[in-house]
GUVO-962205 format. One record per residue (C-alpha): x, y, z negated. Coordinates in steps of 0.1 Angstrom, whole numbers, plus 5000, padded with zeros to 4 digits. Example, Ala and Ser with C-alpha at 12.3 -4.5 7.8 and 13.67 -1.06 7.14 Angstrom:
   px   py   pz
 5123 4955 4922
 5137 4989 4929
***
This chain:
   px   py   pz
 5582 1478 0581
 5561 1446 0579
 5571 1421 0608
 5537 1405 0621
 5553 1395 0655
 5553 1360 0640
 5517 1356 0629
 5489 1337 0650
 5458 1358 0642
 5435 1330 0658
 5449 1301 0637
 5436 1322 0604
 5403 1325 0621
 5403 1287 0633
 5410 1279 0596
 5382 1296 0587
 5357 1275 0608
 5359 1297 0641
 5365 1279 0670
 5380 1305 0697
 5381 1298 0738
 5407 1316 0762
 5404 1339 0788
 5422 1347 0816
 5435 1376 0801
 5448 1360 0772
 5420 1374 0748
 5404 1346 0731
 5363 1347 0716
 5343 1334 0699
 5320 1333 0670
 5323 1356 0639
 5337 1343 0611
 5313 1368 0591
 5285 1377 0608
 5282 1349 0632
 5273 1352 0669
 5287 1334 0700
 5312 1359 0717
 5311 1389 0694
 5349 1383 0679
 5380 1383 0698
 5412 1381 0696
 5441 1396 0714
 5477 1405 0714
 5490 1435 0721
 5528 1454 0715
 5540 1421 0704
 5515 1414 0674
 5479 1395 0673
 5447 1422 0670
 5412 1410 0657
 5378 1429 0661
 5341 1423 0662
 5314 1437 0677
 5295 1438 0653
 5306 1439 0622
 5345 1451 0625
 5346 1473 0656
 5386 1486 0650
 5413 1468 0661
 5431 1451 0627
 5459 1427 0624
 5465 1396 0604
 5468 1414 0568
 5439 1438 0574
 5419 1402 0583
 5425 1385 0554
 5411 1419 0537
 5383 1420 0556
 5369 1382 0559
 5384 1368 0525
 5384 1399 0501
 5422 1395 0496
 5442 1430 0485
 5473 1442 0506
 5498 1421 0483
 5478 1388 0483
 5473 1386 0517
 5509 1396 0522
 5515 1366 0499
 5492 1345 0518
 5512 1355 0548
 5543 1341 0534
 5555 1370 0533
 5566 1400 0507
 5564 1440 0513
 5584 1468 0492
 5571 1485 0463
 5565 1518 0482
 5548 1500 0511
 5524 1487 0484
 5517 1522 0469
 5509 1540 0500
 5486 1511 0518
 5451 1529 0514
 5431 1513 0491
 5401 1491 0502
 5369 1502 0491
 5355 1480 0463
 5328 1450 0477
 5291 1455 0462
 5281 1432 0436
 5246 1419 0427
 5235 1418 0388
 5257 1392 0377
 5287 1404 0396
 5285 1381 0427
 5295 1399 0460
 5268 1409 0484
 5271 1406 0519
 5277 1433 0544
 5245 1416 0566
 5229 1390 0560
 5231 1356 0580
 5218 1349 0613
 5199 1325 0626
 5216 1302 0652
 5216 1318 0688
 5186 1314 0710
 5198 1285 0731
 5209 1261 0703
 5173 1264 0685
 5155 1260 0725
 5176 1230 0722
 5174 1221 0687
 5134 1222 0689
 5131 1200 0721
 5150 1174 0701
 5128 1175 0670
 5095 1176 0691
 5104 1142 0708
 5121 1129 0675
 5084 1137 0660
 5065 1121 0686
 5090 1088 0683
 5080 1085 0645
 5046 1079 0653
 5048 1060 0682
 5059 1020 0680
 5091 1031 0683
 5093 1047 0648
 5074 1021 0631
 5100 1008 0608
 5113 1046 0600
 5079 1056 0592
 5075 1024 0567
 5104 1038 0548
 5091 1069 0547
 5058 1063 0532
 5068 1028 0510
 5105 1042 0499
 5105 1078 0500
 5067 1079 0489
 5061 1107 0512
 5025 1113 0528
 5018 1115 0566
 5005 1155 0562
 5039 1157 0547
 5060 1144 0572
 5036 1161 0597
 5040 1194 0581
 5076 1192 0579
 5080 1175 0615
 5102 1151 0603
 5111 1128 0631
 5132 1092 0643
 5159 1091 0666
 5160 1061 0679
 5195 1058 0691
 5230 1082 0695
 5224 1106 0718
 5238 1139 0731
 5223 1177 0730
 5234 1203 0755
 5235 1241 0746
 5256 1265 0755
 5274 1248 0783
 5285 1221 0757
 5275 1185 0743
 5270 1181 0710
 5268 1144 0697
 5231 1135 0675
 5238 1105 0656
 5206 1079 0654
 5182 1084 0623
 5154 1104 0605
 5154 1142 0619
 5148 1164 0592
 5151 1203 0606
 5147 1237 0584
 5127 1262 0600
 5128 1300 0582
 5114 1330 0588
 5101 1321 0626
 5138 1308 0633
 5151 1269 0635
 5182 1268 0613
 5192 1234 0607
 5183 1198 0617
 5195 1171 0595
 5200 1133 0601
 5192 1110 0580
 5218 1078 0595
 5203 1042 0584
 5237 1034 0578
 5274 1047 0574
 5289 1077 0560
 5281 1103 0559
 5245 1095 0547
 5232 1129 0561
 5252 1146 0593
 5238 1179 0604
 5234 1188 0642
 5268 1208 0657
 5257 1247 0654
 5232 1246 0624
 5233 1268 0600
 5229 1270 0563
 5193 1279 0549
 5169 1269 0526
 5143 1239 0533
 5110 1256 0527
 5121 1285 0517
 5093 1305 0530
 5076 1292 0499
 5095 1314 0484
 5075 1345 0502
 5048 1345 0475
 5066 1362 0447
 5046 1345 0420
 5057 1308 0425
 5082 1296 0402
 5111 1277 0422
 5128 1237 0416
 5158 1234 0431
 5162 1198 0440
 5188 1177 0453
 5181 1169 0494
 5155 1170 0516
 5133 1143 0506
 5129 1153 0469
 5118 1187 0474
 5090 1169 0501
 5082 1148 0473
 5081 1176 0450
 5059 1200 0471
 5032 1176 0481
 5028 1168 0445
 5033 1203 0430
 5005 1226 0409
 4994 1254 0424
 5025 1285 0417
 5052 1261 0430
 5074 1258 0452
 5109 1231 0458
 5136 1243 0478
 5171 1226 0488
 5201 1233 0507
 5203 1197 0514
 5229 1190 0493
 5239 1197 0455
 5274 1207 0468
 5262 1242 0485
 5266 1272 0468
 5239 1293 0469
 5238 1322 0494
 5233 1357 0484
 5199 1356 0501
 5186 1326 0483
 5197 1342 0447
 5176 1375 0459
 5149 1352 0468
 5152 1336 0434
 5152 1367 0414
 5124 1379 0387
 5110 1339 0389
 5114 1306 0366
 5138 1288 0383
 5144 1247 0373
 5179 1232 0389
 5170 1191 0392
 5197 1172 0410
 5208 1141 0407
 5215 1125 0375
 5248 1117 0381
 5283 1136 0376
 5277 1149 0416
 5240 1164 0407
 5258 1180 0371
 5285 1194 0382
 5263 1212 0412
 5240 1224 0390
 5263 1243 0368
 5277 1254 0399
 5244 1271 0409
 5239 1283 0376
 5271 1306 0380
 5256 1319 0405
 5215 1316 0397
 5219 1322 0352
 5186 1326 0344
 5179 1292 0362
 5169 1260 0338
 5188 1225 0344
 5167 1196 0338
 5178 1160 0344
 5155 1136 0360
 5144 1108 0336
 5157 1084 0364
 5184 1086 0393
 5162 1114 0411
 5129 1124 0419
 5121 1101 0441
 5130 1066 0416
 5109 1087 0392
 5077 1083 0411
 5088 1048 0421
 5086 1040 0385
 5048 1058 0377
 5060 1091 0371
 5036 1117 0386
 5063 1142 0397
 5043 1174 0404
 5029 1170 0366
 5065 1161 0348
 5078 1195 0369
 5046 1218 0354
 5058 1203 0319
 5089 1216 0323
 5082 1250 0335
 5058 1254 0312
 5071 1273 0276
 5062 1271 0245
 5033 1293 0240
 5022 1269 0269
 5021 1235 0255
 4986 1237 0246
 4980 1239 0281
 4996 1208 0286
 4968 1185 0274
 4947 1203 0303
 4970 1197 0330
 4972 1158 0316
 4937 1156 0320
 4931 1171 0351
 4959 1148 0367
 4947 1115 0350
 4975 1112 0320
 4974 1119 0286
 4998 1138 0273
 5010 1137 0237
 5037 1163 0223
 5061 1154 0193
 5068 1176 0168
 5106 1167 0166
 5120 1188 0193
 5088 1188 0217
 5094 1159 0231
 5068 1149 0264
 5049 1117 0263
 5028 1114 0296
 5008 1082 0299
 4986 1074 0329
 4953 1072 0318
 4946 1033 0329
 4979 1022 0317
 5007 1030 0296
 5035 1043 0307
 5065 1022 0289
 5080 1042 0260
 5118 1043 0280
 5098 1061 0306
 5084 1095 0281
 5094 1124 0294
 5123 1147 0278
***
């Protein structure tokens, strides 16, 4: 018989990012490391071995192996391995076999729910801190934020307005839950989807990390309720600021989504999102934004990786490049191109296409744009 005496159920759910509390009882809770929640998992020991269950999602009692099973997709031999341990031949052969996981169309596992929001009293929380981090921005206060804003990140007040970016002036602490959760000074930059606040970002003037989200957000896509019109073609772009950039400069039938950084894999909800639509990948040019790109496209194969003609996005417009026209070029196809010359016109360039390889010339219409500037 397999000996889990030994095993400490909750350290296998603390390595998975669950922090557990202690009760009197000696049943520990906390959040689920599947389906989220505050409370909903617990864990408990009982006839000398550690039992999990959940609420919601895992309602039976299981012990260590059956957990590794369940939250990491292991079978009963790996997560006997990952147990340090090893189990007889015949134990192997008459451990009932675990039902095969649903795959999407290009064999990526889908979920048994999708992700929730964060709970109620972390976005009450979360939103009273943007609200006043918005009202600082535009108040003396936020003056030298805002300047970086509009002269460095080229980013127009209805966009910062419409994406309620805000400044914190200085460190401060956000209580929810009973707890505080340390907010490090800088740019607030929060993800709202479907009705629910999912994420605020900070954007710290200096030290690393250069972005440091809020304790208790969650993983979502900025702007993703573009995504709600099924028409729009999608650009994945690196952070925050270039998909702002992108969308206040984007045709009509676009939309610029991020995770907020090129190291997220995309979740199964953003690759149904992105299903049955043009999808262009433009990170960073740099062996960071590359090797996150292929990443997504493991996941997301029909999408198209384009390289910016400069560092990102953002330098591109610094250096005359009209973003929301260079990202219609390159979702446009072939049988397109002879709408290009339109689109040129109607944004004040004039586009000229090469006949070795296709190659994209944009020039602004009152001055030239230098020839180490065309357009792949």
């Amino acid at each position: 018989m397999i000996d889990l005496r030994h095993i400490d159920l909750g350290e296998l759910a603390e390595a998975d990012g669950v922090t557990l509390r202690g009760r009197h009882d000696g049943e520990r809770h906390g959040p689920c490391p599947k389906c989220g929640g505050t409370d909903r998992f617990r864990v408990k020991r009982y006839n000398d071995r550690d039992w999990f269950a959940c609420r919601q999602c895992h309602g039976k009692p299981g012990d260590a192996i059956e957990y590794l099973q369940w939250r990491q997709g292991l079978t009963y031999p790996l997560a006997l391995s990952r147990l340090g341990m090893t189990g007889d031949r015949q134990q192997m052969q008459h451990r009932p076999a675990r039902s095969a996981r649903p795959v999407d169309s290009v064999g990526k596992p889908i979920p048994d729910r999708l992700d929730d929001p964060p709970p109620e009293d972390w976005q009450t929380a979360a939103r009273d801190l943007t609200e006043s981090c918005t009202s600082r921005l535009w108040s003396p206060a936020g003056a030298r934020a805002l300047s970086y804003l509009r002269e460095k990140r080229l980013l127009l007040d209805e966009t910062l307005a419409a994406y309620r970016i805000g400044y914190n002036d200085k460190d401060r602490w956000l209580t929810w839950g009973g707890k505080r959760v340390f907010v490090a000074r800088g740019l607030t930059i929060p993800t709202g989807y479907g009705e629910a606040l999912w994420r605020v970002n900070i954007r710290r003037p200096v030290g690393e990390p250069k972005y440091q989200a809020v304790t208790g957000s969650r993983v979502q896509l900025f702007n993703g309720d573009a995504l709600a019109d099924a028409s729009v073609d999608a650009v994945i772009c690196a952070g925050e600021f270039d998909a702002m950039l992108a969308q206040q400069s984007a045709p009509a039938g676009m939309a610029a989504v991020t995770f907020g950084s090129e190291l997220k894999t995309p979740t199964w909800e953003a690759r149904y999102l992105l299903r049955r639509r043009r999808v262009l990948i433009v990170f960073d040019a740099d062996a960071t934004g590359e090797a996150g790109a292929l990443r997504w496209r493991e996941y997301v194969p029909w999408a198209e990786i384009v390289k910016p003609t400069a560092h990102d996005l953002t330098d591109m417009a610094r250096k005359g490049v009209h973003v929301g026209a260079w990202l219609a070029i390159q979702l446009a196809g072939d049988d397109e191109s002879r709408n290009l010359t339109r689109l040129g016109d109607a944004l004040g360039y004039t586009v000229t296409i090469s006949d070795d390889g296709g190659r994209v010339t944009m020039r602004r219409a009152s001055m030239p744009i230098p020839a180490s500037e065309a357009m792949p």
